[in-house]
N, CA, C and O of each residue as an XYZ file, in Angstrom:
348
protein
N      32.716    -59.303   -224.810
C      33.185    -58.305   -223.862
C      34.043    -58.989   -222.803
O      33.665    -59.817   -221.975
N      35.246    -58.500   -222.979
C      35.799    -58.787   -221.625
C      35.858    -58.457   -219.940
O      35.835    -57.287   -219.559
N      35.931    -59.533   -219.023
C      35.571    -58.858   -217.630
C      36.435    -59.187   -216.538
O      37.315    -60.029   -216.715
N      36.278    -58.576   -215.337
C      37.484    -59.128   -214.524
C      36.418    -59.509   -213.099
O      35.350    -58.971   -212.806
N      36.985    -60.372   -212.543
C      36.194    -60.406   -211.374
C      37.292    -60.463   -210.233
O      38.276    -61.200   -210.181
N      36.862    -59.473   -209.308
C      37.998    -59.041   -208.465
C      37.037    -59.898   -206.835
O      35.897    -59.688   -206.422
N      38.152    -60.865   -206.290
C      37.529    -60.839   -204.902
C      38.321    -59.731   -204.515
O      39.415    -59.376   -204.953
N      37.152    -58.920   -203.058
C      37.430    -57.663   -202.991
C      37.126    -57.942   -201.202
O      36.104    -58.574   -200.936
N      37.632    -57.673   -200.534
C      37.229    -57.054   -198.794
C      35.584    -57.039   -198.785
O      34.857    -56.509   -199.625
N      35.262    -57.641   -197.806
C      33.143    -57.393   -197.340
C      33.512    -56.179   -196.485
O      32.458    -55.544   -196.497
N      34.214    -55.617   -195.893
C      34.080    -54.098   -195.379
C      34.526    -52.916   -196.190
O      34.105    -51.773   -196.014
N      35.431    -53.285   -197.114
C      35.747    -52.258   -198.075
C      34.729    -51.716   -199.204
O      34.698    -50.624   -199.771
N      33.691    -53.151   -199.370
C      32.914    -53.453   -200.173
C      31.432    -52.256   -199.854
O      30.702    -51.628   -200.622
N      31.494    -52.361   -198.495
C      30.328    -52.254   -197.386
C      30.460    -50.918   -197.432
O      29.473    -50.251   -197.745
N      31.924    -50.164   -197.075
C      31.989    -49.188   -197.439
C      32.074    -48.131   -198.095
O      31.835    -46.967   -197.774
N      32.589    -48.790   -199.468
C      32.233    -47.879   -200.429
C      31.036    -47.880   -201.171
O      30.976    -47.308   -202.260
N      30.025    -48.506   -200.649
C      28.513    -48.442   -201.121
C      28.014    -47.667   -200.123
O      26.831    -47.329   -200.157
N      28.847    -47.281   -199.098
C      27.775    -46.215   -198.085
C      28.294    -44.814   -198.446
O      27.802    -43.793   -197.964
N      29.445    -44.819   -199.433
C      29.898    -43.154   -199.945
C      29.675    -43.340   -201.488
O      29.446    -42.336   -202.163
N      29.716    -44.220   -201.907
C      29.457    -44.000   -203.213
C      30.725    -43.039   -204.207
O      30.458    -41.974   -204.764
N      31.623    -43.485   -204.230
C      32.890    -43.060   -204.686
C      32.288    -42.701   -206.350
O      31.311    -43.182   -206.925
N      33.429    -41.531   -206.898
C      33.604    -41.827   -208.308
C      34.676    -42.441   -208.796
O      34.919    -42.244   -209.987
N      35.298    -43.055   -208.257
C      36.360    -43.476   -208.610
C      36.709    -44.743   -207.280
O      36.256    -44.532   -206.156
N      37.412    -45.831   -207.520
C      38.185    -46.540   -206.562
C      39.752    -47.307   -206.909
O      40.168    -47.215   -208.064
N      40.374    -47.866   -206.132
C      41.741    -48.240   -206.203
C      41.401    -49.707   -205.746
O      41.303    -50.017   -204.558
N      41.159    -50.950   -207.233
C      41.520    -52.072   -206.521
C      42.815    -52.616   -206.832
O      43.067    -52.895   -208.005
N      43.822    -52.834   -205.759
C      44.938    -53.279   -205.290
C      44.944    -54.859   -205.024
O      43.947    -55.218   -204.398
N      45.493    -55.488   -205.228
C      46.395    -57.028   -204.937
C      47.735    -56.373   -204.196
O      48.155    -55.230   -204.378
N      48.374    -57.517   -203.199
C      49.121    -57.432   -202.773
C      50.254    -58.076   -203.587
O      50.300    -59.219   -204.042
N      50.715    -57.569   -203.627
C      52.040    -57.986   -204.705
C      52.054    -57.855   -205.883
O      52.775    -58.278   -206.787
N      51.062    -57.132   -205.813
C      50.657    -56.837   -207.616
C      50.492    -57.584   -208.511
O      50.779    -57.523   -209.707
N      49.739    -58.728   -207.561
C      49.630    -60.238   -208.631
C      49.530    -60.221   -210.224
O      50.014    -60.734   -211.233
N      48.277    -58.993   -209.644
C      46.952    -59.025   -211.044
C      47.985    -57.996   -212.179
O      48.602    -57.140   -211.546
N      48.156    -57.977   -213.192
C      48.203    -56.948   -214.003
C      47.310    -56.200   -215.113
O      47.796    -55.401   -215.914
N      45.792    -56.589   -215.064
C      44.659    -57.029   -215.576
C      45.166    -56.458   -217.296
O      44.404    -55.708   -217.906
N      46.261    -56.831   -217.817
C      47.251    -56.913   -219.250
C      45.621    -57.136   -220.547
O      45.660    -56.796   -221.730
N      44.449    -57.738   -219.877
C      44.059    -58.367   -221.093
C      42.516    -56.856   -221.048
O      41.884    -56.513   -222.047
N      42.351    -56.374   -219.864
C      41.345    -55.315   -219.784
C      41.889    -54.262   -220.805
O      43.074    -54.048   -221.064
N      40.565    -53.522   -221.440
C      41.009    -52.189   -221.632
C      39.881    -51.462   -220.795
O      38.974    -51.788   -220.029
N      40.529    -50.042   -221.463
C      39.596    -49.341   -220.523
C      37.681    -49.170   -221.136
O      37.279    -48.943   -222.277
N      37.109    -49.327   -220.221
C      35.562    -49.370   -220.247
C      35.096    -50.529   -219.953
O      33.910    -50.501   -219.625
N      35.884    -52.153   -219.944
C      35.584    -53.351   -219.859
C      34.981    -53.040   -218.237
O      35.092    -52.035   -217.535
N      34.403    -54.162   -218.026
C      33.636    -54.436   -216.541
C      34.544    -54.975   -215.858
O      35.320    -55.881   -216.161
N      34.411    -54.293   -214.759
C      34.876    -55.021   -213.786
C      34.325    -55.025   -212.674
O      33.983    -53.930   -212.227
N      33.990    -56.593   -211.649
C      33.163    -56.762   -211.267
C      33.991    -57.267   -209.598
O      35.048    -57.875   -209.426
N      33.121    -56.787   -208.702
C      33.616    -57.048   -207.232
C      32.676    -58.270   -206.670
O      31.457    -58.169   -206.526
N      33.729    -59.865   -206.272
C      33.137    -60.502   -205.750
C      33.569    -60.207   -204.036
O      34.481    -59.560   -203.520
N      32.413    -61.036   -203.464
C      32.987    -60.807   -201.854
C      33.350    -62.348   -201.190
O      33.026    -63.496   -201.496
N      33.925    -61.939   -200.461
C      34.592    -62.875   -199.299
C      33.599    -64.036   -198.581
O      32.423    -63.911   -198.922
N      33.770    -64.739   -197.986
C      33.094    -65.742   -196.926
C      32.473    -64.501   -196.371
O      32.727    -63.359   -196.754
N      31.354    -64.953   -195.117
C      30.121    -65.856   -196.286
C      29.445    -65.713   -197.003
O      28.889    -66.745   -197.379
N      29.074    -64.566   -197.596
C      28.627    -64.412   -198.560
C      29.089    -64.670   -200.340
O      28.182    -64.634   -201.173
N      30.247    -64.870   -200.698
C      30.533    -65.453   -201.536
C      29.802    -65.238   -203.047
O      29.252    -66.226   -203.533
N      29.788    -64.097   -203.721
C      28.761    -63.514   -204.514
C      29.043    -62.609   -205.144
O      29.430    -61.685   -204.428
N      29.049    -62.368   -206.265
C      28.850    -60.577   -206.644
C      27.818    -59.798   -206.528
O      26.639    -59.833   -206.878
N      28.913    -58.658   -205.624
C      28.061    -58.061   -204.994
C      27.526    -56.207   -206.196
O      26.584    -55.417   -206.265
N      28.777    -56.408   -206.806
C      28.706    -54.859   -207.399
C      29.841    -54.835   -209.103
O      30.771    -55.533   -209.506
N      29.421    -54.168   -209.410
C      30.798    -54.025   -210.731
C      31.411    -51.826   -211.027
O      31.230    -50.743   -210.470
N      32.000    -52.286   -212.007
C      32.624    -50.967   -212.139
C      32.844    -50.876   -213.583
O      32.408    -51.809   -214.257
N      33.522    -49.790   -214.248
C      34.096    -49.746   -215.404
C      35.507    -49.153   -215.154
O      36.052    -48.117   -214.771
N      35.801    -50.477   -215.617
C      37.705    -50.739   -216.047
C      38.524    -49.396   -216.568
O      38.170    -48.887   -217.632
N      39.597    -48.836   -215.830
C      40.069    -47.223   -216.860
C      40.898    -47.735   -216.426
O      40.170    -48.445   -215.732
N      42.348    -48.226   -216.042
C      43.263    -48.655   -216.637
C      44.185    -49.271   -215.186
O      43.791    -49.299   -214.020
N      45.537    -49.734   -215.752
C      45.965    -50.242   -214.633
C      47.597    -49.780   -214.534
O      48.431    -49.610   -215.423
N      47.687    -49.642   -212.944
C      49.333    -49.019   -212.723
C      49.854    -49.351   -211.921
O      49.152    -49.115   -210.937
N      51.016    -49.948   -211.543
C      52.392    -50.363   -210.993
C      52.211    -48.899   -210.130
O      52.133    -47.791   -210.659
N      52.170    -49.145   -208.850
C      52.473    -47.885   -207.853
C      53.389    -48.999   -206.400
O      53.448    -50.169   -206.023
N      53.916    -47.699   -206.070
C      54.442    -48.153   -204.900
C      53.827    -47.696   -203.383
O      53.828    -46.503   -203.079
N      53.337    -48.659   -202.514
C      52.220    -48.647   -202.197
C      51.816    -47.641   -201.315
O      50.636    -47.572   -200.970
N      52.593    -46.911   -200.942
C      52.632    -45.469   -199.890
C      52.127    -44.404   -201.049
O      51.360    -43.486   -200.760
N      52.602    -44.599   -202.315
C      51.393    -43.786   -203.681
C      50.149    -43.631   -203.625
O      49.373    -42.693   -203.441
N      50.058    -45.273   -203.912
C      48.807    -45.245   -203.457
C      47.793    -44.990   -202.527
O      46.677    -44.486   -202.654
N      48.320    -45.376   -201.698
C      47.551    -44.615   -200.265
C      46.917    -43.087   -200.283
O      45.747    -42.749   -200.461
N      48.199    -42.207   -200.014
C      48.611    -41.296   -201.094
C      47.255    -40.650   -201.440
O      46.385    -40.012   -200.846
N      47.549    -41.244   -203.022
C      46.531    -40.900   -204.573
C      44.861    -41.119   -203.659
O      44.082    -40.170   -203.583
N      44.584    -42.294   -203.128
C      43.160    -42.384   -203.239
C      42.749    -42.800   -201.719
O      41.739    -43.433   -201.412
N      43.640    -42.361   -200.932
C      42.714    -42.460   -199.816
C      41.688    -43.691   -199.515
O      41.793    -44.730   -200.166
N      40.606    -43.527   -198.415
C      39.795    -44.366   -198.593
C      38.720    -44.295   -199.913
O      37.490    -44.339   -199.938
N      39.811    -44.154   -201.084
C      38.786    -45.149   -201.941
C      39.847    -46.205   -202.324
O      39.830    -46.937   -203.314
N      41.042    -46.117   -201.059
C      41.566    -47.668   -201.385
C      41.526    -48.453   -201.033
O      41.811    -49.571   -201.464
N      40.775    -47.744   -199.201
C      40.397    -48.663   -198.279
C      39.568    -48.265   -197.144
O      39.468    -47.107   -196.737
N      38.960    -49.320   -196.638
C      38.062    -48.826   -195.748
C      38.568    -48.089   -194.546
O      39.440    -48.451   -193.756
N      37.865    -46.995   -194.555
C      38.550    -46.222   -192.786
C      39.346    -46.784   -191.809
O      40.290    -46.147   -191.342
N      39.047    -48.029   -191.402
C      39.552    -48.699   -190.089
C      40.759    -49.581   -190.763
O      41.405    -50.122   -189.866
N      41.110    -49.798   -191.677
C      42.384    -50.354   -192.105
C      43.369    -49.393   -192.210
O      43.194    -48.177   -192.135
N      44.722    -50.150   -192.439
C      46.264    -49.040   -192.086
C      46.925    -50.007   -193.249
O      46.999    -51.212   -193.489
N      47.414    -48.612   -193.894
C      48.379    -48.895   -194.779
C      49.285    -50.041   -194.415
O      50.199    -50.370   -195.170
């Protein structure tokens, strides 16, 4: 099985375990990642930041898209980011 391990934000992290999303938007800046080798249903797994340094949570993989980033915002709201961050 293939998997991805995403370092992910400790407040974005924090927060979407206090709403419990069905869905989320993980983003790279520059669109490093193209996760080319996932399909959809593979795991994907959220590590966190200093200090804790850990996985904290995972997901299932449904696919990946080239957006331009005001889309995104857009499309998913805070399930792209935590409340107190700005596009």
């Amino acid at each position: 099985m293939k998997y991805w391990v995403g370092t992910t934000d400790n407040n974005w992290f924090k927060y979407l375990s206090s709403i419990q999303p069905d869905e989320v938007n993980f983003w790279q800046p520059r669109g490093g990642a193209t996760y080319a080798d996932l399909t959809s249903g593979s795991l994907f797994l959220f590590k966190l930041k200093r200090p804790y340094n850990h996985i904290a949570g995972g997901a299932h993989f449904v696919k990946s898209t080239a957006l331009p980033m005001s889309m995104a915002w857009g499309a998913f709201g805070t399930k792209n980011r935590a409340p107190s961050s700005r596009p």
